[in-house]
C-alpha positions in Angstrom: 27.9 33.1 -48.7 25.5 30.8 -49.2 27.9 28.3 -50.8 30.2 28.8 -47.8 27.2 27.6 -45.6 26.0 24.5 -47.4 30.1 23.3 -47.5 30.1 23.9 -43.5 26.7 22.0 -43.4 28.4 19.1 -45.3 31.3 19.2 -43.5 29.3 18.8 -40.0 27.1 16.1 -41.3 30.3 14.3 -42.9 32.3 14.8 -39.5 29.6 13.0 -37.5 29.6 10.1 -39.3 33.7 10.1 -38.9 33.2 10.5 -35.3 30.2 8.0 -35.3 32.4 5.4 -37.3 35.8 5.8 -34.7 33.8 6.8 -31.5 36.0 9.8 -31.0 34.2 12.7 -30.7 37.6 14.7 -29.2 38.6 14.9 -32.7 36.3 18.0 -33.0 38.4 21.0 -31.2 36.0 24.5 -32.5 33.6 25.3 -29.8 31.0 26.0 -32.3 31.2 23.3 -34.4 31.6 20.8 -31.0 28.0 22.5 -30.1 26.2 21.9 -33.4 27.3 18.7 -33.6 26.1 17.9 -30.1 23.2 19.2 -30.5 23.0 16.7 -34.4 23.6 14.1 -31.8 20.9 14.9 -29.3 18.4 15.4 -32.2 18.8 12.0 -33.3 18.8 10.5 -29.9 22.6 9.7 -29.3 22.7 11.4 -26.0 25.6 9.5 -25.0 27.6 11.2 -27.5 26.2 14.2 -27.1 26.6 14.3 -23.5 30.4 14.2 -24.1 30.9 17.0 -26.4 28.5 19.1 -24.0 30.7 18.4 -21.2 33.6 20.3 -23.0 32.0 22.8 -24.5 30.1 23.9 -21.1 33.5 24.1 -19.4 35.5 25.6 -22.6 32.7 28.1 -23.9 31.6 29.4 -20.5 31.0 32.5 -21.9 29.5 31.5 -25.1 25.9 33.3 -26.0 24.7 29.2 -26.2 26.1 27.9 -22.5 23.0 28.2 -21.2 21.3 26.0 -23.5 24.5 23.7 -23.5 23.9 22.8 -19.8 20.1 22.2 -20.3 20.9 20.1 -23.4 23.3 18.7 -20.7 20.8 17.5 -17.9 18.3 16.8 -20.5 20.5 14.4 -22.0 21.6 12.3 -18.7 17.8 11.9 -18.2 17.7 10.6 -21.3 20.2 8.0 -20.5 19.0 7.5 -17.2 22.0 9.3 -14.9 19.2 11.3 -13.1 21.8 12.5 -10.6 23.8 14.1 -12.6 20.7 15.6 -14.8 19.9 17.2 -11.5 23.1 18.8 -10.8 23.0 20.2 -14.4 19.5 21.7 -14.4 19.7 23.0 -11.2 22.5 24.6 -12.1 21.0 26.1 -15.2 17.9 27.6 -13.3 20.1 28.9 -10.2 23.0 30.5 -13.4 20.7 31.2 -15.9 17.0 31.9 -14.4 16.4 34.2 -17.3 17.5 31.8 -19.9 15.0 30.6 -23.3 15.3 27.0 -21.9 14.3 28.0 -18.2 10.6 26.7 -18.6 11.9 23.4 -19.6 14.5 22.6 -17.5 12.1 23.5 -14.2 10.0 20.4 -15.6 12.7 18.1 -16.0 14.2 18.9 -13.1 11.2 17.5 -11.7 12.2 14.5 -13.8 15.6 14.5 -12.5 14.0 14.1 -8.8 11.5 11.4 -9.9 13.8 9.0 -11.8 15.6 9.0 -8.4 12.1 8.5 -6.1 11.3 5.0 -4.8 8.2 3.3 -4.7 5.3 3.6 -1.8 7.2 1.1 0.1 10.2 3.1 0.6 11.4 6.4 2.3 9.6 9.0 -0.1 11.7 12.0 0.3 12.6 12.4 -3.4 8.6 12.2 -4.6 8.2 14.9 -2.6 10.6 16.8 -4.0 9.6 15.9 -7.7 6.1 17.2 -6.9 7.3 20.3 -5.1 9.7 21.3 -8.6 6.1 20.6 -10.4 4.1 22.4 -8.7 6.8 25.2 -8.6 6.9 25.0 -12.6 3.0 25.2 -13.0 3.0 28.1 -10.9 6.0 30.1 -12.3 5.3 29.5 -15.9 1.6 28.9 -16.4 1.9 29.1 -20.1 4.8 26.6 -20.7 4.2 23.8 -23.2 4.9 21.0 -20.6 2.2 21.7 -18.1 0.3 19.0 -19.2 2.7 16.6 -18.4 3.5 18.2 -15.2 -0.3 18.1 -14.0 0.0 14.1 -15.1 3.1 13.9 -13.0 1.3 15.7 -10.2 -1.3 13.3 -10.2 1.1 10.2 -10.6 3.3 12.0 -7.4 0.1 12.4 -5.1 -0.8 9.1 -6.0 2.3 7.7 -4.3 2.9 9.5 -1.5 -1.4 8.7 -0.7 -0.1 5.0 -1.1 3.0 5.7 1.2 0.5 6.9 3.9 -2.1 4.2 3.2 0.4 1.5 3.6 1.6 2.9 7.0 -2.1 2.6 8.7 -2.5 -0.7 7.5 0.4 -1.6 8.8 -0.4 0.4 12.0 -3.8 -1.8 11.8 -2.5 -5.5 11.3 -0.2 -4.6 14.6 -4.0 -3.6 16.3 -2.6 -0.2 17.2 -5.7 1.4 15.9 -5.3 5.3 16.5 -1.6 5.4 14.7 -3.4 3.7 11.8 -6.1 6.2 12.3 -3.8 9.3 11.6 -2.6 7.8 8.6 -6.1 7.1 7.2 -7.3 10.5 7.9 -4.1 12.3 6.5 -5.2 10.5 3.2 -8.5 11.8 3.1 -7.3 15.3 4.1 -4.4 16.0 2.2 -5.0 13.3 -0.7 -8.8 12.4 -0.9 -8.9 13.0 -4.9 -6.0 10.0 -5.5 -7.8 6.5 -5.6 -5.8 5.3 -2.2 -9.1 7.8 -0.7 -11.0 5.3 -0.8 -8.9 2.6 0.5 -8.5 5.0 3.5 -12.1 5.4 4.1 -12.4 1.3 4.3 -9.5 1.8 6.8 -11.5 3.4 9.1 -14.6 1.6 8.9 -12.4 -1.5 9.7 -10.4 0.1 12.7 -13.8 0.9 14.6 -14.8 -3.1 13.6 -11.9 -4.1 15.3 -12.6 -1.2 18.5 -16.1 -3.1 18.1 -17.9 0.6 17.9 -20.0 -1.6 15.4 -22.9 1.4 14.7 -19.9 3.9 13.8 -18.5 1.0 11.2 -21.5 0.5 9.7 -21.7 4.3 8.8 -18.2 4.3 7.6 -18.8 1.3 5.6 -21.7 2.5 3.9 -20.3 5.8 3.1 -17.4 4.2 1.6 -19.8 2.1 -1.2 -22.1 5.5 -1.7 -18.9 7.5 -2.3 -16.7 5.0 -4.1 -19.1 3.2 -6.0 -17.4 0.4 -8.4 -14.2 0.4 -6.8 -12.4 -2.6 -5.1 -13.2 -0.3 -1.8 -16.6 -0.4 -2.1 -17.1 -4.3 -3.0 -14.9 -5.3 -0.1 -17.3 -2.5 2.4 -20.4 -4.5 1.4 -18.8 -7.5 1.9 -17.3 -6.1 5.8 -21.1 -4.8 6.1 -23.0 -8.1 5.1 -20.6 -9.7 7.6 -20.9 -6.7 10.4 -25.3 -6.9 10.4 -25.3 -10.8 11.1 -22.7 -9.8 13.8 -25.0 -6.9 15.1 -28.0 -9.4 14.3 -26.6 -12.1 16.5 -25.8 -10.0 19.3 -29.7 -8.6 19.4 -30.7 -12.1 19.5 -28.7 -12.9 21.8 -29.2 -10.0 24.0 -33.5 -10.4 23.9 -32.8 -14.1 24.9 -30.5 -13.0 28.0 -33.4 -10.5 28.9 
């Protein structure tokens, strides 16, 4: 038996390197051995090979003890190679087929993958971030003890981040067109819903310099030096005592010049 084994070993290891030498992995026609050698393929990081035998035997073997981690070997490997559509259609598929499968856990984290490779950055529509940090959250939630929820909180963070960005850039926007109370809104909703990202404290400037231009110069100054007591050291801050320096000579002339009227 155990001689038996070691001549299938060898034969699997000899027929990747025959496939590997004439790129045709269709010579393999067992199920089994089209699996093994897929997953040979995966471990070394030829996905692209392995992504072709997976797509047969998914479709041949669907009733094979191994399907389920086929297809998450499946979507795992198009991330790898950077077809992040199509990784989504296969882990998706695993979780909605298989939710009780051994490779569950994993493939709710890359799934959140999937969604990111496809997200844009801060200067574009952000629906697929959101969906990326929905999946996450999701995974943390549903399996608390899986091996990947360190990367997932990282990906939370990195997720957050962007979207804080996304409403960050749409009040300053909102400010350089002087329409003061839609860039307002977006200010605030960074400080509500994203006030532990570091866009908070871009956001808190953003108010300080909506009431300068509203010239409700006592409120700015408050904003202003909340902003350098509450985000000490960051770009924020240095530009607030900078807009402050500038807002007391303002608020200095005007006593002047208001005693001198009198």
């Amino acid at each position: 038996m155990r001689a038996r084994r070691m001549w299938a070993a060898a034969s699997l290891v000899a027929l990747a390197a025959g496939c590997a030498a004439g790129n045709n992995v269709r010579s393999v026609t067992s199920d089994a051995d089209r699996f093994t050698l897929a997953r040979a393929y995966r471990e070394r990081g030829d996905c692209v090979r392995a992504i072709e035998l997976l797509r047969i035997y998914v479709n041949s073997a669907s009733g094979s003890a191994d399907v389920d981690e086929a297809v998450y070997m499946l979507g795992d490997c198009y991330i790898a190679t950077r077809d992040y559509a199509s990784g989504e259609v296969e882990l998706e598929r695993l979780l909605r087929e298989y939710p009780e499968s051994d490779s569950a856990g994993s493939a709710a984290f890359r799934l959140g993958e999937a969604y990111w490779g496809q997200a844009k950055s801060a200067d574009f529509d952000q629906e697929m971030t959101l969906k990326a940090l929905a999946q996450w959250n999701s995974y943390v939630r549903q399996y608390p003890e899986h091996w990947e929820n360190g990367a997932a909180q990282k990906r939370i963070a990195q997720a957050r981040e962007r979207l804080a960005q996304k409403a960050f850039k749409n009040g300053l926007l909102y400010l350089k067109l002087k329409l003061t109370e839609p860039a307002r809104v977006y200010f605030q909703q960074v400080l509500a819903e994203y006030g532990d990202t570091p866009s908070a404290a871009d956001a808190a400037l953003g108010l300080a310099l909506i009431d300068i231009k509203r010239m409700d110069y006592t409120t700015a100054l408050t904003h202003l030096q909340r902003v350098e007591s509450e985000y000490p050291g960051t770009p924020a801050a240095k530009r607030a005592a900078q807009e402050r320096a500038k807002l007391e000579r303002v608020m200095r002339d005007n006593d002047k010049t208001a005693r001198q009227g009198s």
